[in-house]
C-alpha positions as CSV (number, residue, x, y, z in Angstrom):
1,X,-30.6,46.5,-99.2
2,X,-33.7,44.4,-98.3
3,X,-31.3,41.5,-97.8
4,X,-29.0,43.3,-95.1
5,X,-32.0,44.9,-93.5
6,X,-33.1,41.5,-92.5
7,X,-29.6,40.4,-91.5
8,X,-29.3,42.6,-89.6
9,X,-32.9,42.3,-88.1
10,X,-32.4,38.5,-87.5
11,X,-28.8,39.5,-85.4
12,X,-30.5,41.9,-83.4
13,X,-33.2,39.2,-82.4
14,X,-31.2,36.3,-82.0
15,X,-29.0,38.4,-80.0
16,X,-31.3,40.3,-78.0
17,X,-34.0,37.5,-77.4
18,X,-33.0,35.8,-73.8
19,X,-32.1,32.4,-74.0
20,X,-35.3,30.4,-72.3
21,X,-33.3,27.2,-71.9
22,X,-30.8,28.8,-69.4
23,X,-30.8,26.8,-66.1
24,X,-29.5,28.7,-63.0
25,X,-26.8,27.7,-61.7
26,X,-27.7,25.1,-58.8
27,X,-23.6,26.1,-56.6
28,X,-24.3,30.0,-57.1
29,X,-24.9,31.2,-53.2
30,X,-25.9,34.7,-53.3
31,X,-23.0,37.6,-52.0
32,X,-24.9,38.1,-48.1
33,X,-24.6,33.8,-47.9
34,X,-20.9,34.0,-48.7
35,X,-20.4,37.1,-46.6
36,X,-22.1,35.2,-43.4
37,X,-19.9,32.0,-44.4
38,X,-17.0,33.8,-43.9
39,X,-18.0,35.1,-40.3
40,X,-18.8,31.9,-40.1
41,X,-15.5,29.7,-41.1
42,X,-13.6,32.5,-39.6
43,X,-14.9,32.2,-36.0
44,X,-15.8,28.6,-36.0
45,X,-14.4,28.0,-32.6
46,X,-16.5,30.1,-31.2
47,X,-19.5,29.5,-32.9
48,X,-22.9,27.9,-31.1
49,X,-24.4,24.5,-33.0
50,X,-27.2,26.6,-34.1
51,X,-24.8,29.5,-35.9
52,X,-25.0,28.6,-39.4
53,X,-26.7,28.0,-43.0
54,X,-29.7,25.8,-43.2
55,X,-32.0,24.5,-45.8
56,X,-35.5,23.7,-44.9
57,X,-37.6,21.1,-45.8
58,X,-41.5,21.2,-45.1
59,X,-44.3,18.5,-45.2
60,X,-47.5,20.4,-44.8
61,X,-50.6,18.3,-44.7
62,X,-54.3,20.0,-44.9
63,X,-57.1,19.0,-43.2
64,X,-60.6,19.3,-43.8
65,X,-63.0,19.0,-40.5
66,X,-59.7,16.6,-39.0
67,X,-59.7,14.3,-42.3
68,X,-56.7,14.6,-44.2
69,X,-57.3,15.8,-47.8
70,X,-53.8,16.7,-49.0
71,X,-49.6,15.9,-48.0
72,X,-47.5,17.1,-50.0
73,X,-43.1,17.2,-49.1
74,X,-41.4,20.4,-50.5
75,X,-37.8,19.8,-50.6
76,X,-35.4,23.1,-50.2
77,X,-37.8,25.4,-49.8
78,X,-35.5,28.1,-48.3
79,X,-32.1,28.7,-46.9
80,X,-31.7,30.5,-43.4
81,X,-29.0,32.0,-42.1
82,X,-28.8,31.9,-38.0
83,X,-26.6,34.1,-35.9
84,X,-26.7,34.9,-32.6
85,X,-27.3,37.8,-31.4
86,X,-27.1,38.3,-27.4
87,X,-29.2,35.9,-26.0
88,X,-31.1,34.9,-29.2
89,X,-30.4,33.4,-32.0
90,X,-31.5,35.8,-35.1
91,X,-32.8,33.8,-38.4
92,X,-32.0,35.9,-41.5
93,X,-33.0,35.1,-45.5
94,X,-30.0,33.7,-47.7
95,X,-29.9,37.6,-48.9
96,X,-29.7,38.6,-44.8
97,X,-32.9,40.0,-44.7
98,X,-36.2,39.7,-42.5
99,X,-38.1,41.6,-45.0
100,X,-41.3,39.4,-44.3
101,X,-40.8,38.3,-40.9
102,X,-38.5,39.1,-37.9
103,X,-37.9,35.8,-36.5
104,X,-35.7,34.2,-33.7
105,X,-34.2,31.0,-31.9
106,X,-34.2,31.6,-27.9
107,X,-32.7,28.8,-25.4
108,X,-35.6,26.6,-23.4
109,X,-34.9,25.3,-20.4
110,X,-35.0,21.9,-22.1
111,X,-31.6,20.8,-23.6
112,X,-31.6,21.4,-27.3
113,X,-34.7,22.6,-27.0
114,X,-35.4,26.2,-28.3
115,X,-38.6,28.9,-29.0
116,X,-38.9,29.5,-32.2
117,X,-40.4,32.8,-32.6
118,X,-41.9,34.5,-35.4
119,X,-43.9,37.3,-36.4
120,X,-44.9,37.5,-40.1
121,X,-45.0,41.7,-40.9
122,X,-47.5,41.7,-43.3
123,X,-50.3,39.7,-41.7
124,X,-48.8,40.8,-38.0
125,X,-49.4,36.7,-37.3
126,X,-47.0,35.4,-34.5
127,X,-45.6,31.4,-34.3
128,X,-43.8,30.7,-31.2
129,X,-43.5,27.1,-30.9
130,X,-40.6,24.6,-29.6
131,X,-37.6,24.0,-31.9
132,X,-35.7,20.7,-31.2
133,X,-32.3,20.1,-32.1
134,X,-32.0,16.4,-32.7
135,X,-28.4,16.9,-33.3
136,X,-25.7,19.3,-35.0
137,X,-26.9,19.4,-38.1
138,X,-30.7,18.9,-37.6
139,X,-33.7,21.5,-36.3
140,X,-37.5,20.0,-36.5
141,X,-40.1,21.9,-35.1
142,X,-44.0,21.7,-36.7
143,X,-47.0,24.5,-36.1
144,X,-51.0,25.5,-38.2
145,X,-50.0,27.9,-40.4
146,X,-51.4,30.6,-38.8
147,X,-55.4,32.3,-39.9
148,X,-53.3,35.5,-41.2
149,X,-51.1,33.6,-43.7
150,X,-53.4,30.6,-44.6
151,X,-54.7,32.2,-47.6
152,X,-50.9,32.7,-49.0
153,X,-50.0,28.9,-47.7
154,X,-52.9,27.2,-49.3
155,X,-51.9,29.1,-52.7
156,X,-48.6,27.6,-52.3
157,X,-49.6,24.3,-51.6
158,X,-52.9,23.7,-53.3
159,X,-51.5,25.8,-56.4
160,X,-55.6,27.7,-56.7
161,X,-56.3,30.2,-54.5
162,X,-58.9,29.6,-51.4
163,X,-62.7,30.0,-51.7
164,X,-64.7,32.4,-49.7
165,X,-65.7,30.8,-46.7
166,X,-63.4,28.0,-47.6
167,X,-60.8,28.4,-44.2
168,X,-63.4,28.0,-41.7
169,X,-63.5,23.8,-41.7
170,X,-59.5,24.0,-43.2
171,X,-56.3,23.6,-41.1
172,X,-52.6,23.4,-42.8
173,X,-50.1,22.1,-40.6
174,X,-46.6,22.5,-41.4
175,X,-43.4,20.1,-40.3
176,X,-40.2,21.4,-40.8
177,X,-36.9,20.3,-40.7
178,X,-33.8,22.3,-41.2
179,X,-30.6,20.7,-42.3
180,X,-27.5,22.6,-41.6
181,X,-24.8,23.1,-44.7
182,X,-22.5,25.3,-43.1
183,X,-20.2,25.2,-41.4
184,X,-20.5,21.3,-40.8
185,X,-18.5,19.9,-37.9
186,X,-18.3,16.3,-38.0
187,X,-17.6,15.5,-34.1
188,X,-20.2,17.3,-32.7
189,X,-23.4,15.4,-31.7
C-alpha cells in the first residue's frame, strides 16, 4: 500500500509539475496578428506603405547632467500593428489593443515624413514627434522619454528602480526604428 501510495504520488507530481525548460515558441503570432495579416494580404493593393506589422528596435541612452552614463540596444521589443484609419494611421499592440496608450501616424507635409502621436493613459504623458520613413520597410523617429513614464523606463533599462530625487539631473532618450514584417513588397522604395 505504502508502495502504491508513492507511485502514485510521484505520477501526480511529475505530471502536474510544469515543465520549466519549455521555450515558447519563437513562429507563434498571437490570433489578432494573424487576423490583421489577413486584412492585410487580402487588400494588399490597396494598402498604404505604412499598413502593416512592425517590430521595433530601441537604443535608449541615459544621460546624467549631458554626460552619457548608459546605451544600451534592445532588439524586438514590441510588435505594432498599423492601420489606417481615415486620415491617420492607428498603431495597435500585436493583440490589437491600445490598452496603455492610444497612439497614431498622421501625414506631414514632408514626404515620408509623419507625426507620431502618443499619449500614454496611465501617466496622461503625450509624444508627438516626426516619424521618418526611410523606405518601405523602415520607420525611425527618436524622443526623452517623457517625466510621467521615466520612472517605468529607467526600471526597464537600468533593471533597479530610480532614487528619490534621482530624475531631476537624468534624461533617457529613446531611438527607434521599426522594421516592417508584413506584408513585405519587394518593389516599393
Amino acid at each position: 500500500m505504502k508502495k502504491s501510495a508513492i507511485l502514485f504520488f510521484l505520477i501526480f507530481y511529475f505530471a502536474c509539475t510544469p515543465n520549466l525548460n519549455i521555450k515558447p515558441d519563437s513562429a507563434y503570432i498571437v490570433p489578432a496578428e494573424v487576423n490583421y495579416r489577413k486584412y492585410f494580404k487580402s487588400n494588399y493593393k490597396s494598402l498604404d506603405t505604412l499598413e502593416g506589422v512592425w517590430i521595433e528596435y530601441v537604443v535608449g541612452t541615459l544621460y546624467d547632467n549631458g554626460k552619457v552614463i548608459e546605451r544600451k540596444e534592445i532588439a524586438k521589443r514590441a510588435r505594432w500593428i498599423v492601420i489606417k484609419e481615415g486620415s491617420y494611421y492607428k498603431i495597435l499592440n500585436e493583440y490589437g489593443e491600445q490598452n496603455k496608450y492610444e497612439a497614431s501616424f498622421e501625414k506631414n507635409n514632408v514626404k515620408n515624413s509623419y507625426i507620431f502621436n502618443c499619449l500614454f493613459i496611465k501617466t496622461k504623458d503625450r509624444v508627438e514627434v516626426e516619424a521618418k520613413l526611410i523606405n518601405s520597410k523602415t520607420i525611425e523617429m527618436a524622443y526623452n522619454a517623457p517625466k510621467g513614464i521615466f520612472e517605468e523606463s529607467y526600471r526597464e533599462f537600468m533593471l533597479t528602480d530610480l532614487l528619490n530625487g534621482e530624475q531631476k539631473k537624468l534624461e533617457l532618450f529613446w531611438q527607434f526604428s521599426w522594421i516592417k514584417i508584413f506584408p513585405l513588397n519587394e518593389t516599393k522604395d
